[in-house]
GUZA-816130 format. One record per residue: residue number from 1; residue in one letter; chain; x, y, z of N, C-alpha, C in turn. Coordinates in Angstrom, 2 decimals. Atoms other than C-alpha are relative to their C-alpha. Example, Ala and Ser with C-alpha at 12.3 -4.5 7.8 and 13.67 -1.06 7.14 Angstrom:
// GUZA-816130
1|a|A|0.89|-1.19|0.00|12.30|-4.50|7.80|0.90|1.20|0.00
2|s|A|-0.82|-1.19|-0.06|13.67|-1.06|7.14|-0.77|1.09|0.73
***
This chain:
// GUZA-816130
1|x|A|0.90|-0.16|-1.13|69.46|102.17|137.42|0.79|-0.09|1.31
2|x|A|-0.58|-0.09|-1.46|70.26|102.96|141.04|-0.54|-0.54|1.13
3|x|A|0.42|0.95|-0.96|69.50|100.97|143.91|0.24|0.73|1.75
4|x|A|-0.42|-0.07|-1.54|69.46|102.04|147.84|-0.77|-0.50|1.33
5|x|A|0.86|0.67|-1.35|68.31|101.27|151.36|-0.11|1.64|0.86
6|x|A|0.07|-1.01|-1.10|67.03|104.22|153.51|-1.18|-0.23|1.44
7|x|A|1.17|-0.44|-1.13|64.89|105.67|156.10|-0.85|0.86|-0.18
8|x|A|1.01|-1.43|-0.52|61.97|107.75|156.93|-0.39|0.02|1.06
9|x|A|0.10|0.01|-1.48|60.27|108.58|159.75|-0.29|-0.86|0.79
10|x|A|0.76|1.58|-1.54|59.15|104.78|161.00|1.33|-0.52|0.05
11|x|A|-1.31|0.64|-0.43|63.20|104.22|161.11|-0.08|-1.33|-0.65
12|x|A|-0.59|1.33|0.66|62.67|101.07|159.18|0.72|0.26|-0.98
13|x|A|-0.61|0.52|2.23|65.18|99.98|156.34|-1.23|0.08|-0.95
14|x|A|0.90|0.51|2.03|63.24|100.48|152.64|1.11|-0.07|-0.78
15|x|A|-0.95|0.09|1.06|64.30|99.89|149.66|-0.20|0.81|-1.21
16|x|A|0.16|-0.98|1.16|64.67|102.53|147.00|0.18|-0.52|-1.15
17|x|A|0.14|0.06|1.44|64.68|102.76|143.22|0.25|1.69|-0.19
18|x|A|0.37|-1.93|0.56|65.96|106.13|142.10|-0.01|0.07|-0.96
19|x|A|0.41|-0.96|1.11|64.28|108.20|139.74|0.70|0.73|-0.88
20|x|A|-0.97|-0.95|0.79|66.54|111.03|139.04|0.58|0.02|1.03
21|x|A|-0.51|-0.14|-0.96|68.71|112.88|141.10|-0.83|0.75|1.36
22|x|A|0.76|-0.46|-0.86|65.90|114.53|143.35|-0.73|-0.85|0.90
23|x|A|0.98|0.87|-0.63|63.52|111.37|144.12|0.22|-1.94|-0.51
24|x|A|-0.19|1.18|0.34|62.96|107.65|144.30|-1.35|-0.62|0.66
25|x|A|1.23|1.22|-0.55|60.35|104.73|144.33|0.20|-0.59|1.17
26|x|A|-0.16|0.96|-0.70|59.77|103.13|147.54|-0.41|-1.20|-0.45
27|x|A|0.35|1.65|0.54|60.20|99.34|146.38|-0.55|-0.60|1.44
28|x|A|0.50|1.27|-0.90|59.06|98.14|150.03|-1.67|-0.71|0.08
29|x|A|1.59|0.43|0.63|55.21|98.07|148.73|-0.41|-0.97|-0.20
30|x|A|0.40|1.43|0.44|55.68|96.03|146.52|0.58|-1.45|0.13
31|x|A|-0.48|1.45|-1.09|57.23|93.36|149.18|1.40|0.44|-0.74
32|x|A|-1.47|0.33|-0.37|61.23|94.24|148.46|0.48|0.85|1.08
33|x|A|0.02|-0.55|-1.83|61.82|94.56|152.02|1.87|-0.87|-0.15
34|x|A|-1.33|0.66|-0.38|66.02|93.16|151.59|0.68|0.57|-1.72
35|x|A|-0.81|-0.42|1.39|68.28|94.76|148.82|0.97|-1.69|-0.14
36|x|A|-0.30|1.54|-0.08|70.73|91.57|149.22|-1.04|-1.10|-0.65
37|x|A|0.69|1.05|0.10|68.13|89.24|148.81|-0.84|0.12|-1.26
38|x|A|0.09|-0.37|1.16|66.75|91.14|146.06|0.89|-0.43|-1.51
39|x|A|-1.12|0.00|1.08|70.03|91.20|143.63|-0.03|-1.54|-0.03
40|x|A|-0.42|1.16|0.16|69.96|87.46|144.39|-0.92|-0.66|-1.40
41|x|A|0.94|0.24|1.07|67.22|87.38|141.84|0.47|-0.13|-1.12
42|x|A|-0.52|0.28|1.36|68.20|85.84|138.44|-0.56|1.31|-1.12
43|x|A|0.63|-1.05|0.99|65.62|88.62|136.56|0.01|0.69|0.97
44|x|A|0.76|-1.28|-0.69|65.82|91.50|139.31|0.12|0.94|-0.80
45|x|A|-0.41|-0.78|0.72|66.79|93.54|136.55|-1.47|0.28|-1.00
46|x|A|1.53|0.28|0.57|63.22|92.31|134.69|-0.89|0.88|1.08
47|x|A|0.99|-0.22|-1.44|61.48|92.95|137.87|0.27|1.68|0.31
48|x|A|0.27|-1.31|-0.04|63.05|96.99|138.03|-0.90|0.43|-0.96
49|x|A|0.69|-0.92|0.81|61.61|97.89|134.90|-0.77|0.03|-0.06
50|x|A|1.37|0.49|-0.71|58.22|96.34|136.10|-0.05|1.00|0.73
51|x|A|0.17|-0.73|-1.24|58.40|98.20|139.16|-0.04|1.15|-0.24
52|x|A|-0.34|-1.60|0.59|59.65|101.54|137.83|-1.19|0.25|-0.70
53|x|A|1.41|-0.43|0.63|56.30|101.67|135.53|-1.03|-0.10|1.28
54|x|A|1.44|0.45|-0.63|53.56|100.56|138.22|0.06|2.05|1.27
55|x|A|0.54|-1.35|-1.13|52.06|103.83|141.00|0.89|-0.59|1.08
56|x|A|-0.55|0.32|-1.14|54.86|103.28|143.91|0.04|0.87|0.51
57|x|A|0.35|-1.27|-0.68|55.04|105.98|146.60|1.84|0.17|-0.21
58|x|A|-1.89|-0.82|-0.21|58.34|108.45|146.16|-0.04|1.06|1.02
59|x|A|-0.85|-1.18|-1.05|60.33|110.36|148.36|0.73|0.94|-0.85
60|x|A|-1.17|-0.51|0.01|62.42|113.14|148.17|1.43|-0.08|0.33
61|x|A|-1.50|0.30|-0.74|65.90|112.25|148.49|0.53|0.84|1.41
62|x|A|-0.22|-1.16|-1.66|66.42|115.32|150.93|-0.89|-0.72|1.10
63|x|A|0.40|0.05|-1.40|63.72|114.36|153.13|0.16|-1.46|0.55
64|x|A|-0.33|0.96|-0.44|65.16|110.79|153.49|1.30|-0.53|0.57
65|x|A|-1.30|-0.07|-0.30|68.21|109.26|155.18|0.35|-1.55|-0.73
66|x|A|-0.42|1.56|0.62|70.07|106.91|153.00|1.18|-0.67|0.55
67|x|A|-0.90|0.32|-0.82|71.78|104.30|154.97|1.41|-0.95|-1.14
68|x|A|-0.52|0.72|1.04|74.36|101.73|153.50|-0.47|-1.05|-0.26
69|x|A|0.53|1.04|0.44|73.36|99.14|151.28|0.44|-1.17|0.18
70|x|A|-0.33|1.22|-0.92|75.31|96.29|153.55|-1.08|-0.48|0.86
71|x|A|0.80|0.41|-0.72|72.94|94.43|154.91|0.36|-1.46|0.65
72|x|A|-0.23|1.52|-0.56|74.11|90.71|155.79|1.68|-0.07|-0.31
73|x|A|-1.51|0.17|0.63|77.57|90.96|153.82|1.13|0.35|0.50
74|x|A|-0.94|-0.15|-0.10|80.72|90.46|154.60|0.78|1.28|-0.72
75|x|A|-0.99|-0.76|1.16|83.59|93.17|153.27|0.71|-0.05|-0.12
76|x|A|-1.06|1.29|0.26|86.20|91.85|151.88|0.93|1.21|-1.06
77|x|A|-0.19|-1.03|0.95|88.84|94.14|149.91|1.41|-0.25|-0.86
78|x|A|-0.84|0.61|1.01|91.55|93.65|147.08|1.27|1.02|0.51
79|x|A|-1.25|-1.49|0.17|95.40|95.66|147.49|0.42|-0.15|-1.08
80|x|A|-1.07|0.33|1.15|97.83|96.17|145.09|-0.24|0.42|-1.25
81|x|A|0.65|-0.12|1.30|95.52|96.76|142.30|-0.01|1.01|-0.95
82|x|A|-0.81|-1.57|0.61|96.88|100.05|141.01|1.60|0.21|-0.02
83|x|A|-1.43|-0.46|0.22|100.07|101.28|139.97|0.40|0.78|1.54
84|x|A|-0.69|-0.39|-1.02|100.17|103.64|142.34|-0.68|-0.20|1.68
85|x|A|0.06|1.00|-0.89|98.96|101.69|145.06|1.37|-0.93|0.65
86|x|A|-1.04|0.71|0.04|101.67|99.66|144.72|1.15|0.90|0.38
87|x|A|-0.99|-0.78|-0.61|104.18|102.40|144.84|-0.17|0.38|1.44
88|x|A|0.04|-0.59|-1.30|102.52|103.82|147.99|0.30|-0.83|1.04
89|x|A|-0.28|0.98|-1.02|102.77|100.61|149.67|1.54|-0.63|0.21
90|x|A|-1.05|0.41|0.04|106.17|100.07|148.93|1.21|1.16|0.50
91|x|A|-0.80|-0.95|-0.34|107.32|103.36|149.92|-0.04|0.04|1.45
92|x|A|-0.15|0.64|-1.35|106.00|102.74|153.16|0.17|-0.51|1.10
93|x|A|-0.38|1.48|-0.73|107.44|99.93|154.13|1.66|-0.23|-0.68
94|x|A|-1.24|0.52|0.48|111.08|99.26|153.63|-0.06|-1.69|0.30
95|x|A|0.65|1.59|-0.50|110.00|95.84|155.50|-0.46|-0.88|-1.36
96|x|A|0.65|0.84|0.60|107.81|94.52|153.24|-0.12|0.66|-2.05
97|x|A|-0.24|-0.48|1.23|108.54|96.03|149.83|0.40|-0.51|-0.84
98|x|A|-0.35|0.67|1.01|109.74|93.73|147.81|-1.15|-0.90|-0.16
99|x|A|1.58|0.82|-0.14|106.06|91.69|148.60|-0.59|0.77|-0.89
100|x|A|1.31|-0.77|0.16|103.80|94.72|147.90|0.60|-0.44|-1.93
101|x|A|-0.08|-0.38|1.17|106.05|95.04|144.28|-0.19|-1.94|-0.64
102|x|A|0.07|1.39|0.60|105.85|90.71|143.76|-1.39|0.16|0.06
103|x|A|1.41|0.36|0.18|101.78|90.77|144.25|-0.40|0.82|-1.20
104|x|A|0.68|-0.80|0.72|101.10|93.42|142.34|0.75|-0.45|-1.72
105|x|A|0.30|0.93|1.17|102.15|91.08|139.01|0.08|-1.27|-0.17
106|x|A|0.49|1.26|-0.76|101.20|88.00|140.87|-1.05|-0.52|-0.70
107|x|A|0.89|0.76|0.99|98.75|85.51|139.19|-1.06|0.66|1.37
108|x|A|0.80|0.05|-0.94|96.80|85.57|142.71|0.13|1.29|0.62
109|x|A|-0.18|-1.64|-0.15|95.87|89.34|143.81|-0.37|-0.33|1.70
110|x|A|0.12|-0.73|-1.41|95.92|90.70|147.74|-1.71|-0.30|0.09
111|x|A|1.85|-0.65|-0.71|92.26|89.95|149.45|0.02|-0.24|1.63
112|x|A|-0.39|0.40|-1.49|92.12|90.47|153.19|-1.73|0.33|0.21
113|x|A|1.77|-0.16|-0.60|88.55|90.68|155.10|0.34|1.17|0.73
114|x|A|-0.10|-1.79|-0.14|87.53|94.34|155.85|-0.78|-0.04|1.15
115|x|A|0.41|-1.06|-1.06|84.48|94.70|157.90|-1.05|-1.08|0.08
116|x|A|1.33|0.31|-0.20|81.24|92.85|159.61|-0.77|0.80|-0.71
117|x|A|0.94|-1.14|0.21|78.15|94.21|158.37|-0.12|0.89|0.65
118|x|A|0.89|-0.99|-0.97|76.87|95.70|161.33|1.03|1.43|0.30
119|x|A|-1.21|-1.19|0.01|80.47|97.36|161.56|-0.28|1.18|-1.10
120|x|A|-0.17|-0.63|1.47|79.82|99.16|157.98|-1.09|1.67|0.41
121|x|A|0.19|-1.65|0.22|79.55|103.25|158.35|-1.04|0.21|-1.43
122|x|A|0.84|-0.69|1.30|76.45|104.46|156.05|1.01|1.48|-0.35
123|x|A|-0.53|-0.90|0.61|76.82|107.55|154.34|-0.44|0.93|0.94
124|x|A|0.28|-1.09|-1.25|76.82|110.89|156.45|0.34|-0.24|1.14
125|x|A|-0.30|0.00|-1.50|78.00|109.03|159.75|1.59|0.04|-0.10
126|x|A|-1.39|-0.34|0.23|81.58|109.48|160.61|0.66|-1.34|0.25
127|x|A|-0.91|1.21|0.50|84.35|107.26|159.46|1.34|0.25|1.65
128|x|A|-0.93|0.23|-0.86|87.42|106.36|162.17|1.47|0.11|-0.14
129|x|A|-1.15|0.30|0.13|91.11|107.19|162.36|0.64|-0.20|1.62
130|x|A|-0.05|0.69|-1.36|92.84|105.44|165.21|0.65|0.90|0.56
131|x|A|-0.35|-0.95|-0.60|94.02|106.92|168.24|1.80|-0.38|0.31
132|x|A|-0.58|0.31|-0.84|97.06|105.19|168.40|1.05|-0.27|-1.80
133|x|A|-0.34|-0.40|1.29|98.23|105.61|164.77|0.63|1.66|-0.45
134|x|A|-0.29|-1.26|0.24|100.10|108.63|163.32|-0.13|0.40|-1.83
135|x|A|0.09|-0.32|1.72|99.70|108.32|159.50|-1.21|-0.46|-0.28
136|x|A|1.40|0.90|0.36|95.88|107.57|158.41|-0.47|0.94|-1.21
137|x|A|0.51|-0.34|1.86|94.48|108.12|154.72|-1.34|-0.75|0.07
138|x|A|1.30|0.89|0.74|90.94|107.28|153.11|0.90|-0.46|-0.82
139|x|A|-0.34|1.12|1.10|91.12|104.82|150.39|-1.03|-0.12|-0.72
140|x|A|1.37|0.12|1.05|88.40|105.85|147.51|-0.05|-1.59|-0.68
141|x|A|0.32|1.35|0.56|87.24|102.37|145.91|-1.53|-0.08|-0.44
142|x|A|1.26|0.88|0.94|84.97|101.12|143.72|-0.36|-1.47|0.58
143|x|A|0.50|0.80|-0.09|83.24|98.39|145.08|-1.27|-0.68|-0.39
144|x|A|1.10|1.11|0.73|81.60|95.14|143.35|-1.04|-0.79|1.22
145|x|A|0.72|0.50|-0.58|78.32|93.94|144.91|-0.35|-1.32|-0.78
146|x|A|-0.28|1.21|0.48|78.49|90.28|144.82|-1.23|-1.08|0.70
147|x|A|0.17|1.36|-0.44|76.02|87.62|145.19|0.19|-0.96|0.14
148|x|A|-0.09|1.51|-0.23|75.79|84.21|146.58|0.89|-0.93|-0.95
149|x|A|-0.32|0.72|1.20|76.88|82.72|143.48|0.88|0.44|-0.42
150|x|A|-1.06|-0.30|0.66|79.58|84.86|142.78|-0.34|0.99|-1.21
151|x|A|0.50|-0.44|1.22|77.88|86.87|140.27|-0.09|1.59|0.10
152|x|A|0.18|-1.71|0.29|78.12|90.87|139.76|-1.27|0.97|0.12
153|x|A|1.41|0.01|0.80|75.03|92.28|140.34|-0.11|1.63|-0.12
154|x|A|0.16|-1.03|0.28|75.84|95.88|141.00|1.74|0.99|0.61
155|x|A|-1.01|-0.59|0.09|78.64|98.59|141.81|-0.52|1.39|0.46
156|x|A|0.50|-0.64|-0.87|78.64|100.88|144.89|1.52|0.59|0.33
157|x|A|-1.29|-0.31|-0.37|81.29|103.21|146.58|0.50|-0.43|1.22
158|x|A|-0.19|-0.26|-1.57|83.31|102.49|149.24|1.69|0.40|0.77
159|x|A|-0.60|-0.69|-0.67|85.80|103.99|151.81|1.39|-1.14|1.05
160|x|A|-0.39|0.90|-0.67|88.68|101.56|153.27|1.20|0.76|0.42
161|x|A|-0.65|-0.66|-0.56|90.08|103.34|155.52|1.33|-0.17|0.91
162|x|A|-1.66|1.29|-0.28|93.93|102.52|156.65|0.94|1.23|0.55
163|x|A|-1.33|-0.90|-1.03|96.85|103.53|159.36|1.16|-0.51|-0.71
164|x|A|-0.74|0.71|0.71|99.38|103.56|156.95|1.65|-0.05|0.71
165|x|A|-1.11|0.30|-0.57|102.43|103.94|159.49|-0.16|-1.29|1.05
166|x|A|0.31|1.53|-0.90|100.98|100.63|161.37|0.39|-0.91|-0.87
167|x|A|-0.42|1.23|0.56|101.13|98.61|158.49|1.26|0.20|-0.82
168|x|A|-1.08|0.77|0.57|104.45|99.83|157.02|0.76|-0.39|1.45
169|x|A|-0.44|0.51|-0.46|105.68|98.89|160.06|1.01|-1.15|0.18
170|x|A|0.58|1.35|0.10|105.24|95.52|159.69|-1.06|-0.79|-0.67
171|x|A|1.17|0.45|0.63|103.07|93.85|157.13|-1.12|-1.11|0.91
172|x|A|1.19|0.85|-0.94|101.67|91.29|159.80|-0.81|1.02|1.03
173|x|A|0.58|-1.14|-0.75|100.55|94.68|161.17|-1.76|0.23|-0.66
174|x|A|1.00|0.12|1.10|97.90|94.46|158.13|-1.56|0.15|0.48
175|x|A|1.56|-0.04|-0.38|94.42|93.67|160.13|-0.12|1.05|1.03
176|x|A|0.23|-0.96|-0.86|95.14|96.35|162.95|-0.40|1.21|-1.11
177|x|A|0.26|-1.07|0.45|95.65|98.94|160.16|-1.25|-0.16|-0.79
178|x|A|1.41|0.32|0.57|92.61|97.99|158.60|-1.02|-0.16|-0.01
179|x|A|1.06|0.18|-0.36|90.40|96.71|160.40|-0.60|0.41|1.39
180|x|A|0.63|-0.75|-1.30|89.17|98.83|163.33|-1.62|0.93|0.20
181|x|A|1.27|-1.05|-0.04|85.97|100.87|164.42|-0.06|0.94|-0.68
182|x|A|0.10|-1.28|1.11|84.91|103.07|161.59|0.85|-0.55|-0.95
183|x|A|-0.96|0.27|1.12|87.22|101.59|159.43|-0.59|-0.19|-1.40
184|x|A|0.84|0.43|1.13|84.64|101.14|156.63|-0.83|0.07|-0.45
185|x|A|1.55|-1.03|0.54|81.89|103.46|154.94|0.08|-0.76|-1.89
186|x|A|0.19|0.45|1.20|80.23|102.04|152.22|-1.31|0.56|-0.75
187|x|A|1.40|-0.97|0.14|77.15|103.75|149.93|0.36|1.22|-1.10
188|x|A|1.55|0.28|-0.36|75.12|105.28|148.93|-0.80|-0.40|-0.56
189|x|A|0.49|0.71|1.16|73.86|103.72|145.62|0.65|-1.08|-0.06
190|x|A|-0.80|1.18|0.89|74.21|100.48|143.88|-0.31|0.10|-1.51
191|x|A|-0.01|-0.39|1.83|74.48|101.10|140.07|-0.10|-1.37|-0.73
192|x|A|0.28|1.39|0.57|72.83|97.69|138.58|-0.08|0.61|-1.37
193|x|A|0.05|0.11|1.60|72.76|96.85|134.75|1.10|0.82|-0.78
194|x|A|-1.15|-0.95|0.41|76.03|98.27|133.95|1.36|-0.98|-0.46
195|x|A|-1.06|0.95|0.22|78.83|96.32|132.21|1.48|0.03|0.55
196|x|A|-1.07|-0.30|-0.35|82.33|95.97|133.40|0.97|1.17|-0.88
197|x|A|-0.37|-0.77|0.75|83.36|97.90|130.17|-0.48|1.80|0.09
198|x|A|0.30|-1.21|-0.72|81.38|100.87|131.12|0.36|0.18|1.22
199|x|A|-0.79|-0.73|-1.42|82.41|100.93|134.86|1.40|0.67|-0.13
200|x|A|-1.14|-0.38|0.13|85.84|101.07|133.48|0.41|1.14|-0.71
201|x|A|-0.11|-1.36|0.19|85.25|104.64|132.16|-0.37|0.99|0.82
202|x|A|0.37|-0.68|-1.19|83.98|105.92|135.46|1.42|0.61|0.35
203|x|A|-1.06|-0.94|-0.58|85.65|108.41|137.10|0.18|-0.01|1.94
204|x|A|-0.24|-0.31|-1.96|86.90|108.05|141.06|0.74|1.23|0.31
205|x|A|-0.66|-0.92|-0.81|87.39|111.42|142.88|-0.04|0.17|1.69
206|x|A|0.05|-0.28|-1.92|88.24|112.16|146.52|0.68|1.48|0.17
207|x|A|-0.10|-1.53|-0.38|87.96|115.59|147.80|0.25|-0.01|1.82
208|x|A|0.06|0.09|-1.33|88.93|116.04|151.52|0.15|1.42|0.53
209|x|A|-0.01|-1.45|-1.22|88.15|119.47|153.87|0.72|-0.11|0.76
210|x|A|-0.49|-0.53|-1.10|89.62|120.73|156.23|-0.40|1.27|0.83
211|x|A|0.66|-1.60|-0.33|88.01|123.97|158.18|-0.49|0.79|-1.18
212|x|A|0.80|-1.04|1.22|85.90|124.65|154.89|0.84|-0.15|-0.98
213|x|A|-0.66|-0.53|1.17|88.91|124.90|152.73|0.46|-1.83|-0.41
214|x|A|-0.38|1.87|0.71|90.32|121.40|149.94|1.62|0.20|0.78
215|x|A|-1.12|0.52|-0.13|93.24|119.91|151.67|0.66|-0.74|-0.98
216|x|A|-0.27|0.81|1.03|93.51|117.58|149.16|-1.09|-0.63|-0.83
217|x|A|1.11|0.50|0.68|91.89|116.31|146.26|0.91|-0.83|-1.19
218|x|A|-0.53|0.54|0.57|92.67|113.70|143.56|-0.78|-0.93|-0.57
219|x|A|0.89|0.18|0.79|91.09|112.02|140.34|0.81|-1.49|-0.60
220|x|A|-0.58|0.92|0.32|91.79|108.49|139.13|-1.21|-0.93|-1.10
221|x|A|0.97|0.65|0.53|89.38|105.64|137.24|0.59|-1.50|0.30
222|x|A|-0.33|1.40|0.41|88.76|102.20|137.00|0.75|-0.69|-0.95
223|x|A|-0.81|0.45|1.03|90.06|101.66|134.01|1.74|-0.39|0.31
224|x|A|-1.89|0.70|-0.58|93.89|101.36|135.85|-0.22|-0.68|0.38
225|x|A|-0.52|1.82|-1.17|92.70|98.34|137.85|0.48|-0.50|-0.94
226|x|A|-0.32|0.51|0.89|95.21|96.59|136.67|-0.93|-1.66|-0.20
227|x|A|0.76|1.81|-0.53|92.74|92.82|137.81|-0.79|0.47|-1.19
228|x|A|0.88|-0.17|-0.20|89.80|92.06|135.98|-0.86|-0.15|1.21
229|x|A|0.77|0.17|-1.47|86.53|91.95|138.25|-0.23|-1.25|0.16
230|x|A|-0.07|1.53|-0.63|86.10|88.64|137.68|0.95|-0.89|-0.23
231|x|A|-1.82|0.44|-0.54|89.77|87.85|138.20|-0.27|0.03|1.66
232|x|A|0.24|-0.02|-0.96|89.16|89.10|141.41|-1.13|-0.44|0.76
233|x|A|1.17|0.70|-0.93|85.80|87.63|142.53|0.28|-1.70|0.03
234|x|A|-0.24|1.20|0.03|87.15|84.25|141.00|0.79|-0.40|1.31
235|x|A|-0.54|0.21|-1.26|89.68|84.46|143.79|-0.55|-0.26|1.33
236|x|A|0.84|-0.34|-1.25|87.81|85.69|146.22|-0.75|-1.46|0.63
237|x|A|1.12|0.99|0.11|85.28|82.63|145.79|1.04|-1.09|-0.03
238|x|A|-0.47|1.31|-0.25|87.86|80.02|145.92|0.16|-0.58|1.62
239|x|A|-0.27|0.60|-1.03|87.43|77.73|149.00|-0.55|1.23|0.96
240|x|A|0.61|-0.77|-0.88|85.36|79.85|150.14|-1.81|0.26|-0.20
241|x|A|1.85|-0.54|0.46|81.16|80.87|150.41|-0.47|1.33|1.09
242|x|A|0.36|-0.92|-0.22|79.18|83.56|150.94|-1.59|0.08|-0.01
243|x|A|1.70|0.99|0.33|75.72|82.51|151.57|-1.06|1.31|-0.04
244|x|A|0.80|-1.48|0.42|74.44|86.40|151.90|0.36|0.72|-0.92
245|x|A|-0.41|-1.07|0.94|76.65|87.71|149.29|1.23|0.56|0.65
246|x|A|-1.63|-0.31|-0.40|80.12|89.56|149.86|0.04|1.84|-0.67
247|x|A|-0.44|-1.77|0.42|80.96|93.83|149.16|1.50|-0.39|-0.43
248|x|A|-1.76|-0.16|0.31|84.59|93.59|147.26|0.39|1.35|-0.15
249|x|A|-0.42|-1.31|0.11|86.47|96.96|147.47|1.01|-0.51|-0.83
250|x|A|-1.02|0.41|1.14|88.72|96.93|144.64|1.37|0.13|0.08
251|x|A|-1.28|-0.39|-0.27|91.54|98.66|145.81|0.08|1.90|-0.45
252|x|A|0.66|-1.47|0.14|92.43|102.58|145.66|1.42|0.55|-0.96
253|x|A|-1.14|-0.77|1.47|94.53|104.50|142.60|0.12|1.34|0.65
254|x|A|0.05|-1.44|-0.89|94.08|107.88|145.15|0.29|-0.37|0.84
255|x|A|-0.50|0.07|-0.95|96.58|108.20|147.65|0.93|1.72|0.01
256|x|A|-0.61|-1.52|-0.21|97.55|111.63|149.47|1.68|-0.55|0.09
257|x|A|-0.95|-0.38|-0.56|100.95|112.67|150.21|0.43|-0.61|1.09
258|x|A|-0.69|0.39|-0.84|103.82|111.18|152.62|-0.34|1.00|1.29
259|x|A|-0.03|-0.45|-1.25|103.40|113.98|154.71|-1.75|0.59|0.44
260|x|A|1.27|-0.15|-0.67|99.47|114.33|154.57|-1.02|-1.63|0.99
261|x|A|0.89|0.79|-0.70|97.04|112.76|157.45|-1.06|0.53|0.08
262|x|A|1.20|-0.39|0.03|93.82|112.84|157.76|-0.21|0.48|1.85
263|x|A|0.05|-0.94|-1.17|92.37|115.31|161.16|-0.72|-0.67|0.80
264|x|A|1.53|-0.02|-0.48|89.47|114.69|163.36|-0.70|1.50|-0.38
265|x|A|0.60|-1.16|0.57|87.06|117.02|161.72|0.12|0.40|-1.20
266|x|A|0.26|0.18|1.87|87.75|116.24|157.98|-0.76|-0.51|-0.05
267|x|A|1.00|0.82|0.90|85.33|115.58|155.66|0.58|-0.48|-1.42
268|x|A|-0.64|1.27|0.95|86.34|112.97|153.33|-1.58|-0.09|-1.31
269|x|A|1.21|0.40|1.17|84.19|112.77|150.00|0.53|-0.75|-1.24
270|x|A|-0.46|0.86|0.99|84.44|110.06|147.61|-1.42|-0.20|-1.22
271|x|A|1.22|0.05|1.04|82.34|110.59|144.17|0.61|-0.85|-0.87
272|x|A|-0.61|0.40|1.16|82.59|107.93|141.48|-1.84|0.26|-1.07
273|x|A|0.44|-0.48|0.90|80.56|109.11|138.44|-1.05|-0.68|-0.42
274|x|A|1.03|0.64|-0.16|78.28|106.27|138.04|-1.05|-0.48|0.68
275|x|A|0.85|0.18|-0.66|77.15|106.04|141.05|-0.62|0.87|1.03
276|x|A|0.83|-1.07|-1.20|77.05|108.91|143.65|1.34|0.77|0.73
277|x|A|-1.24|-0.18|-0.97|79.19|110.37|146.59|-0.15|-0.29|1.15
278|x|A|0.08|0.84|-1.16|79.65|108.64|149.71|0.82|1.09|1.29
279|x|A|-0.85|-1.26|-1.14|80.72|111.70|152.34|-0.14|-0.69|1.48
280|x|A|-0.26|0.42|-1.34|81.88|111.15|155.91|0.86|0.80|0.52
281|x|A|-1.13|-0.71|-0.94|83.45|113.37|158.67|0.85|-1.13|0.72
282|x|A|-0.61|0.92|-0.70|86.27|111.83|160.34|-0.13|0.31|1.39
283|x|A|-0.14|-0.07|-1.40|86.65|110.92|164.17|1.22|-0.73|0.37
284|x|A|-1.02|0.33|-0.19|89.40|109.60|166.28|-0.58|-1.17|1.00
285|x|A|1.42|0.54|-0.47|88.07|106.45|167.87|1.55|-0.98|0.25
***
């Protein structure tokens, strides 16, 4: 089952339930007015298949705008976590290259903090490459939606978007290239009731335009994280809380070319197979 937050024409947040790929239940009826606050539910999973039977009013996906399903949460995101991750970051960086290749078979994995909520790019608005940067890449990811407690409750896409000649720079360069305006589209589903064993046959692709035509495109899966997920949330959660819940981006196994950057006026599309595609034009911001 799929989970989202949109709009219609009274501009409030609802909360969806999709159907198929055409339509979905509005859940705000029957009082779930907070996706977050929802998943925090020990049975929300009881409570869809309730819901999904009873008369709820549906939309057409077309005639709605689906925003991202960040609502209170921090975003928080893993590196390293791929093979070639690891290479890219090490090629990078003559600086810091002997780090990127010690974490990446490190007991304790890479987590840096990504994005405020309110910061977090839905789907369809445009993502950010800086103006003051000369190398900038998306970063397809699978991201775990995490409640309060630390607990898994669903699995959404998201976009962590990075100036990768800032941070080989200098690895203490790390939160500039990372964390800036637009830096962080997340959406547009959350894919609940799904085991870690099945996510890990999903498929992550990223397709990127350029004036109509593929600049680049490139196909990877979960199944290479080398972490588990709750390797990585255990971390995450040490000496630390999250009293609305937390977005983990996992890390990204799709990385262009040394000599490709992303434009102003690409469109960046990131589909993973279980859950949807999360598109965004870029800007220069």
């Amino acid at each position: 089952m799929k989970l989202c937050r949109f709009k219609t024409y009274d501009a409030q947040p609802r909360i969806g339930l999709i159907v198929d790929s055409d339509e979905l239940f509005d859940l705000t009826p029957a009082g779930v007015t907070s996706l977050s606050t929802f998943l925090e539910e020990s049975d929300f999973l009881r409570q869809l298949e309730k819901l999904a039977a009873t008369a709820l009013p549906r939309h057409p996906l077309a005639a709605v705008q689906v925003i991202t399903p960040v609502e209170r949460q921090e975003v928080w995101a893993a590196g390293v976590t791929y093979l070639r991750s690891k290479k890219a970051r090490m090629d990078e960086s003559d600086f810091s290259a002997s780090a990127y290749d010690r974490v990446y078979d490190a007991e304790r994995p890479e987590l840096f903090f990504k994005s405020l909520p309110e910061k977090v790019v839905s789907p369809d608005e445009p993502v950010g490459i800086r103006k003051d940067a000369r190398w900038n890449v998306p970063e397809p990811e699978l991201a775990l939606v995490i409640d309060s407690k630390g607990q898994i409750a669903g699995y959404t896409v998201g976009n962590d978007m990075s100036s990768r000649d800032i941070e080989g720079e200098n690895s203490l360069y790390l939160p500039q290239a990372k964390v800036y305006d637009r830096s962080c589209s997340v959406g547009p589903f959350v894919t609940v009731g799904v085991t870690e064993a099945e996510v890990r046959n999903w498929t992550i692709k990223l397709v990127i335009e350029r004036h109509g035509q593929i600049c680049f495109e490139g196909e990877t899966s979960p199944g290479q994280l080398k972490r588990t997920f709750d390797s990585l949330v255990s971390f995450l959660f040490r000496s630390q809380m999250f009293p609305n819940g937390v977005v983990l981006l996992t890390g990204t196994g799709i990385i262009p070319s040394d000599e490709f950057t992303l434009q102003p006026g690409d469109a960046v599309r990131i589909h993973i197979s279980g859950v949807g595609t999360l598109a965004n034009e870029v800007v220069e911001v």
